[in-house]
N, C-alpha and C positions, 0 to 999 in steps of 0.2 A: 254709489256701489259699496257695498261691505263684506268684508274679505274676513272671516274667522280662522286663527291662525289655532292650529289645535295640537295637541301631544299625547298618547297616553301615555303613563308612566308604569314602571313595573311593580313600586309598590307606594302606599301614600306616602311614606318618609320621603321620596324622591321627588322632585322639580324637575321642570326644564327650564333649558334658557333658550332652547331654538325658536319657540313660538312667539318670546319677548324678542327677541332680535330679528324677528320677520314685522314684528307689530313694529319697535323702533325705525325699522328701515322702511316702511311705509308713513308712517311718519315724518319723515326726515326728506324723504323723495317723492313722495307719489303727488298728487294734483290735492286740494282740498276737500273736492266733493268724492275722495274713497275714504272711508271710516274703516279702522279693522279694530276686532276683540278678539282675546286668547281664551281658549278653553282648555284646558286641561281634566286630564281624568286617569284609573287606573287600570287597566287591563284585566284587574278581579272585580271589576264593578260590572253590572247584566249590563248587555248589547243594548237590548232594547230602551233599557233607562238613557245608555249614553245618546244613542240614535235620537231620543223624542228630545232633549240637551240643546241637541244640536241645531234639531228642527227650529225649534224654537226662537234659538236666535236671527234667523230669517236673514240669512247671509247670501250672498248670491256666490261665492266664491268658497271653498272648506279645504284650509290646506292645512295635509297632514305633514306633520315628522316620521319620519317611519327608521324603526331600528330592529335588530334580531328580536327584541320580546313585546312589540307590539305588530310584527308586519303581519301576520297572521288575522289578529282582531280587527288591525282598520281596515283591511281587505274586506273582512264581510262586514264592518259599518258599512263603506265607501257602497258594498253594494246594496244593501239595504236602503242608504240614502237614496241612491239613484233610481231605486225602485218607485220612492213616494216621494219625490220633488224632480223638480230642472236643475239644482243645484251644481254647478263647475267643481269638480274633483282634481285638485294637484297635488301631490306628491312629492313629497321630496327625503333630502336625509341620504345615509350611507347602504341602507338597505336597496334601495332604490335605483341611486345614482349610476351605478354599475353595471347596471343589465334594464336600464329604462327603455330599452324597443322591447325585449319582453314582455315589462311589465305590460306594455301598449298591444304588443299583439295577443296577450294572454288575458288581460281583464279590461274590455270594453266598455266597461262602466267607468273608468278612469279616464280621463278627459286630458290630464298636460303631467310630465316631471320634469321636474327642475334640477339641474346640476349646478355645482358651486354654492358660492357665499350670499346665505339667504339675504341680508339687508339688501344687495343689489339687484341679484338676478330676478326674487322674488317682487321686489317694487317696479321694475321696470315690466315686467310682465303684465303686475296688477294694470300700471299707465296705460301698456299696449292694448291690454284688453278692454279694457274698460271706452277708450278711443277707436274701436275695431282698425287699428294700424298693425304693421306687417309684422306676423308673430318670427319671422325669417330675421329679425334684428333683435331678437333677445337672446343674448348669451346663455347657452347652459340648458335653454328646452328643446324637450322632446316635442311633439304632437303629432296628430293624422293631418292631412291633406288630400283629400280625396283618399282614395287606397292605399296612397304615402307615409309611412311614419319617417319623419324628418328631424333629425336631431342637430341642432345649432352648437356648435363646439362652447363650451364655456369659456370664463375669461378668468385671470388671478389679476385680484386686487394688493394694492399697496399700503390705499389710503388705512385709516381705524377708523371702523366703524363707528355708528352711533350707539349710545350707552342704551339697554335696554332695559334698565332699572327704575323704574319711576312708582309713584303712590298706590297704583291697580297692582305691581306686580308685590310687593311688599306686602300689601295687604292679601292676596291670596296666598303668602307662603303658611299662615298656618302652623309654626312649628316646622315645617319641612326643609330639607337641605337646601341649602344656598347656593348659584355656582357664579363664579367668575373666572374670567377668563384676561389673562394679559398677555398671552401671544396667540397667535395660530400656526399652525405646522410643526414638525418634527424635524430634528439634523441626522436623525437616523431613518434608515430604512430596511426597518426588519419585514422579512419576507411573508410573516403573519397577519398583519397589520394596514392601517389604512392612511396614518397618519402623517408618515412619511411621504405621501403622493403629492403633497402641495409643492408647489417649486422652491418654496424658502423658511426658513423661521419668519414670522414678523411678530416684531416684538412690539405690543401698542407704549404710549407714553403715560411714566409715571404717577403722570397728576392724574389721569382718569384711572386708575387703580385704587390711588389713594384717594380720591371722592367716592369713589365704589365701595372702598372699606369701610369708610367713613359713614354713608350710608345705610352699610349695615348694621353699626353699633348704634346707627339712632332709632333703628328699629331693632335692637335686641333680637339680632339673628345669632342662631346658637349655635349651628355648624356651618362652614364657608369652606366650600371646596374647591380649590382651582382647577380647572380641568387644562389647563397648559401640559401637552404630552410630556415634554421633558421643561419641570420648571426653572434649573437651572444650568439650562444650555448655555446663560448667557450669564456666569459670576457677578456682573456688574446690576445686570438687570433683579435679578433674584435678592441679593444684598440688597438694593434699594427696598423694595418690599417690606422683608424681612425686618430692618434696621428698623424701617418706618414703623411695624408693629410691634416688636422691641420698644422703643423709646416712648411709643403713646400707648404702651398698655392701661396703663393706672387711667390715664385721660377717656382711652374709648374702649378697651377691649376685658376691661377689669367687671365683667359679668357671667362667666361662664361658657365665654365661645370657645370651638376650637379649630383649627384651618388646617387644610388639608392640603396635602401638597405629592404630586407624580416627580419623582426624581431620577437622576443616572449616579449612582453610589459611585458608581468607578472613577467620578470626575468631578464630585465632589471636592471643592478648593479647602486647605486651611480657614479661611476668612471665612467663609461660611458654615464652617464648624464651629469657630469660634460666636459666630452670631449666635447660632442655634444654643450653643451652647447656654449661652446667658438668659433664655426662653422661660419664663414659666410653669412649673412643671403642668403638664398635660393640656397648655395653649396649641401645641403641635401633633401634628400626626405625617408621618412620611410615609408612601409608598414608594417603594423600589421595588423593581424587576428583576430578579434574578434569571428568571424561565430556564435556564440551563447550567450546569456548570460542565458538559459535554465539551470538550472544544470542536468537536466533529459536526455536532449538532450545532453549536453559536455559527461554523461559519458553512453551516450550509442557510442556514435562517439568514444571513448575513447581518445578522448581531456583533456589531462590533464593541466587545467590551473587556476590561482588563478584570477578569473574575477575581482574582488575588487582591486587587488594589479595592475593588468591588467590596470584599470578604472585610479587611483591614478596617476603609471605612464604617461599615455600617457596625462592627465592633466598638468605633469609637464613639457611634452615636446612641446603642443602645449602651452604652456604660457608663453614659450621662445621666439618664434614670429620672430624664423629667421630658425625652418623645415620645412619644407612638411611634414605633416603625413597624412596620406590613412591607412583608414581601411575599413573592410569590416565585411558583413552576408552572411549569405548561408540560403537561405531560401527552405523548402522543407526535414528539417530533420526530423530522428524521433520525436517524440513526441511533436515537434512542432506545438502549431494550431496559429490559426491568431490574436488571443488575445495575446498570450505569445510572438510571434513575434514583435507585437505591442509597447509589451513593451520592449522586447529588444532594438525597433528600438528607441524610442525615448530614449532608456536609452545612445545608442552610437551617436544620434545627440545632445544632451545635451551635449556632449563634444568640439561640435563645431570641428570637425579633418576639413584638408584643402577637403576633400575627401571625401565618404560614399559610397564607392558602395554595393547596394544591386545589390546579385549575387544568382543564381539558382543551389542548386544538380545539377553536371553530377557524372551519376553511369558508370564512368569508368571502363573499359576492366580492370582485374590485385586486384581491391579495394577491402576490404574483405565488402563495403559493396555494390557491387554489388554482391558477392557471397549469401548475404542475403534484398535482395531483396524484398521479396518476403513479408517478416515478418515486412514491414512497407509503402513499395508502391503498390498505385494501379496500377500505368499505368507510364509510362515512355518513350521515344522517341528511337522506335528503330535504327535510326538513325543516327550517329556525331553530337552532341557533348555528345545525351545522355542522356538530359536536364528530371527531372522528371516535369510531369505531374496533378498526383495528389496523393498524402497520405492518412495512415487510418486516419492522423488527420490534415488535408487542400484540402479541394476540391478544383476541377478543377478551380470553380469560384473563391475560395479564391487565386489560385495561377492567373489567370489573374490579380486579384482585385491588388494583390502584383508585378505586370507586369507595372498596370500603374503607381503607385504607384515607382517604377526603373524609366520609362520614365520622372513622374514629377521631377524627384530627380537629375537625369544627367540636365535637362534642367534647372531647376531654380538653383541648390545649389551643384552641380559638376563642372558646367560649368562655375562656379564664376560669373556669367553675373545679378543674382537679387536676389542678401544678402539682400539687404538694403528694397525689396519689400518683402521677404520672411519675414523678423524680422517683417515687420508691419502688415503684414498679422495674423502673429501668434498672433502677441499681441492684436490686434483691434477684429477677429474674436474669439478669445478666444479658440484657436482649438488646439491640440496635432500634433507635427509636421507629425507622421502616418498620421493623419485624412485631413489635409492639404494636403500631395501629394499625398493623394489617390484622396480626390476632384480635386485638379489640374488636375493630369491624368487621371480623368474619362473624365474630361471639354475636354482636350487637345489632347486627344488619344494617340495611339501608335506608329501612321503614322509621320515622318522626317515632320515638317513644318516649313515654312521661318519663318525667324525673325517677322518681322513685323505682320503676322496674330498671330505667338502666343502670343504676348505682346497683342492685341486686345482679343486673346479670354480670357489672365488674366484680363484685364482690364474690359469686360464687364460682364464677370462672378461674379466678388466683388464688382463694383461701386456702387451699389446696397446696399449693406453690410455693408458699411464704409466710410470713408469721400472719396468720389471719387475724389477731389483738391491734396488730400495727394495721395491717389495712383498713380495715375498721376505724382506728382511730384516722388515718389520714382522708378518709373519707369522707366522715362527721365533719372532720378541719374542715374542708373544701367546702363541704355545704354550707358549712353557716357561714364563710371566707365571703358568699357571694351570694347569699339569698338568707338576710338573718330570721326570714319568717317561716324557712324550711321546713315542713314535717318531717320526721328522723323515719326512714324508711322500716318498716317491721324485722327483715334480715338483719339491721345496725341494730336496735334498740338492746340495751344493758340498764340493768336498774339499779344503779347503786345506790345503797343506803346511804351512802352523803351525799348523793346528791344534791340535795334540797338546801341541806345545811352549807353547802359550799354557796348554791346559787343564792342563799340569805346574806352570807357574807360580802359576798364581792357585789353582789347589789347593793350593799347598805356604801360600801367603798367606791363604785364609779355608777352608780344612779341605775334606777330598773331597766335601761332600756341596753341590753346586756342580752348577749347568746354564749354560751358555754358547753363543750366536753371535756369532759373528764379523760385522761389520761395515767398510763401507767398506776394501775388500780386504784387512780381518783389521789393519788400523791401530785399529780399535777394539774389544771386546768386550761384550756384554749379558751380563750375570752375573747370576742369580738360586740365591739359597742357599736350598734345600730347608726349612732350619728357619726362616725369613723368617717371621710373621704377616702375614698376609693383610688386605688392607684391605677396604673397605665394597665394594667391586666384585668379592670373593671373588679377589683377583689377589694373588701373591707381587709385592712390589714390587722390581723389577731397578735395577739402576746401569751407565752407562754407564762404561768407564774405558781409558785408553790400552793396545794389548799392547806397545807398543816398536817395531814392524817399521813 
């Protein structure tokens, strides 16, 4: 029997590991005559191409992963499959697991879902089926029974899994993100969330992490993500890691990776400041959660966190100046309205992180606060991903207003591409950085635009407002800061007659491969050299320096 273990991803840069960790634990468990292969795919690839894929590999079994940005697409593979083969349809994942009699009495082309931790539940399953033994003895599935759908309570495991990393999975990555995982479960239980639902942290053992790392630098993996909710729940366990990649950069990690890590800032130890500390610059990337600095809003979410200690830390790790930290909001919670938001927002850009993203509620399938819904939204998408709508305290309008408001945010000060117009923006206009990218994104809309007209519609939106010589000039910075092959957009273009004569000199001084404007009527120049690395805000770092005239 052959069991194809499949994933779509959201976009090619992405991987999974759920369909290697089902293939591992069939491996590991199942009898020798089940054979299983992984497919992976992307959710912008045609139906039909994935469908004939699939066919093809002539599986008797197709078990999907399902999450908010593929349940949609493998729904109508699953039924497209079932239309042209016998093929067994399971299901599994977070999308799923939470309302699996639905999925069973809503889409009859679906044959079994699985709850819990794939190496097991999924291998025993395969066993059972494959032997027709009594499907009433695998933890964790759904199925029919005559007119019956019968759901077998899942079980939590203790043991660690088996590694799902081997020669096949290496070689499909491609370029693509890498994930590892060294614990499972959360010690928090935020009421948004899914991660907290397991009964415990378990934290696997050190050596298979560090053969997992090890691993990846013999295959010159370039990004490595942990997907551990909170990585360092456990000081001890986190240090070990850490330390271990620390001390064997030069030996394995001195190529160009860089590893990514889910954090709790508020509980962040000395010692582990101290490690990070002595890091690489831009070997690391931190994500921390901020989602509120409301206290009304944290403990209705049941986010337990010390926002101040929170603030303090991630101060001292962006003023190290060799991490990535990304943090984020959630905007859309309880008792949040657009003043209170407001100030959270500028309270977590005042920190300057490499990152900010503002992010929207989804009232996930499983979250106890979609089970209470009701008692603080108005309206919500009943759709994937889930996205609310509007609250008893942020209308609809407030939540677009906080839409463009996202838009202006990824394009000027996510995107690294216009610090140096943002800072002067802020200071010349005298505006709160809220009130700034709300105005940007109201200017700029919601809609993908090219380079060149949104630097035009910044520029003619404040020229007005402020010295339009210096906007201009901080603009040109930015572009060539972060794209030295930029065309200078027709609203910027100035044509100084030293020009030429300035770009002869400093080219003959730091080699042709040189981007340059001119400033303060060409008495100075911004100089950024093409071969320049790039710092934590993905920016060529420029120098300012005299031309003589």
């Amino acid at each position: 029997m052959k069991v194809l273990a499949i994933c779509l991803n959201s976009k090619f840069i992405h991987s999974s590991l759920a369909p290697w960790c089902i293939s591992a634990g069939i491996n590991e468990f199942c009898k020798e005559n089940i054979s299983v292969a992984v497919y992976e795919s992307t959710i912008n690839i045609d139906t039909e191409k994935i469908v004939d894929e699939i066919l093809s590999e002539k599986a008797d079994i197709a078990a999907f992963s399902c999450y908010i940005w593929n349940i949609t697409k493998t729904l109508e593979i699953c039924r497209i499959l079932k239309e042209r083969s016998n093929i067994v349809l399971a299901l599994g994942g977070p999308e799923v697991c939470y309302r699996e009699k639905n999925i069973l009495s809503e889409y009859l082309f679906i044959d079994f879902v699985l709850r819990g931790e794939g190496e097991w539940c999924f291998s025993k399953f395969a066993d059972t089926f494959y032997c027709k033994g009594e499907l009433s003895l695998v933890s964790g599935l759904t199925y029919r029974e005559n007119d019956e759908i019968i759901s077998v309570p899942e079980k939590f495991y203790t043991d660690t899994p088996p590694s799902p990393y081997c020669d096949e999975y290496f070689n499909s990555l491609n370029g693509r993100i890498a994930y590892i995982e060294a614990s499972r479960g959360c010690p928090f239980s935020c009421s948004y969330c899914l991660s907290g639902r397991l009964d415990k942290v378990r934290f696997f053992e050190f050596e298979r992490t560090k053969n997992a790392l090890i691993q990846f630098s013999e295959n010159r993996v370039k990004t490595v993500k942990f997907i551990d909710r909170t990585f360092n729940a456990s000081e001890r366990h986190a240090y070990q890691i850490l330390e271990f990649i620390k001390e064997n950069y030069h030996r394995f990690f001195d190529y160009g990776v860089r590893f990514h890590f889910e954090i709790s800032a508020d509980i962040l130890t000395d010692k582990l400041i101290c490690v990070l500390s002595e890091m690489p610059e831009g070997l690391i990337q931190l994500e921390a959660g901020i989602q509120t600095f409301n206290k009304n809003t944290a403990t209705a979410i049941n986010r337990r966190s010390d926002s101040k200690k929170l603030e303090k830390n991630l101060l001292r790790l962006i003023s190290l100046r060799n991490i990535h930290i990304h943090t984020d909001l959630i905007a859309g919670l309880p008792y949040e309205d657009i003043n209170s938001f407001a100030v959270g927002f500028n309270r977590a850009f005042s920190m300057r992180p490499h990152m900010l993203q503002l992010g929207f509620l989804k009232l996930l399938y499983g979250t106890k606060m979609r089970d209470a819904a009701d008692s603080f939204a108005k309206s919500f998408s009943a759709e994937p991903p889930y996205e609310i709508k509007e609250t008893l305290t942020m209308s609809y309008e407030d939540i677009l207003k906080l839409k463009h408001c996202e838009a202006a945010l990824e394009r000027m000060y996510n995107s690294g591409r216009f610090l140096l117009t943002t800072d002067y923006l802020l200071d010349c206009l005298e505006l709160t950085a809220f009130e700034l990218f709300c105005e940007i994104g109201s200017a700029t809309g919601l809609e993908s635009v090219e380079l060149y007209k949104f630097v035009e519609v910044i520029y003619n939106t404040f020229m007005h407002r402020c010295d339009w010589e210096k906007l201009r000039e901080k603009l040109l910075c930015d572009l060539i800061s972060t794209d030295v092959n930029i065309k200078v957009p027709a609203e910027l273009k100035k044509y100084e007659p030293e020009y030429k004569t300035v770009k002869k000199h400093f080219s003959e001084k730091f080699g042709e491969n040189i981007k340059l404007v001119l400033l303060n009527n060409a008495t100075q120049a911004y100089i950024v050299k093409r071969s320049d690395k790039k710092n934590l805000y993905n920016r060529y770092e420029g120098r300012i320096l005299k031309t003589g005239f």
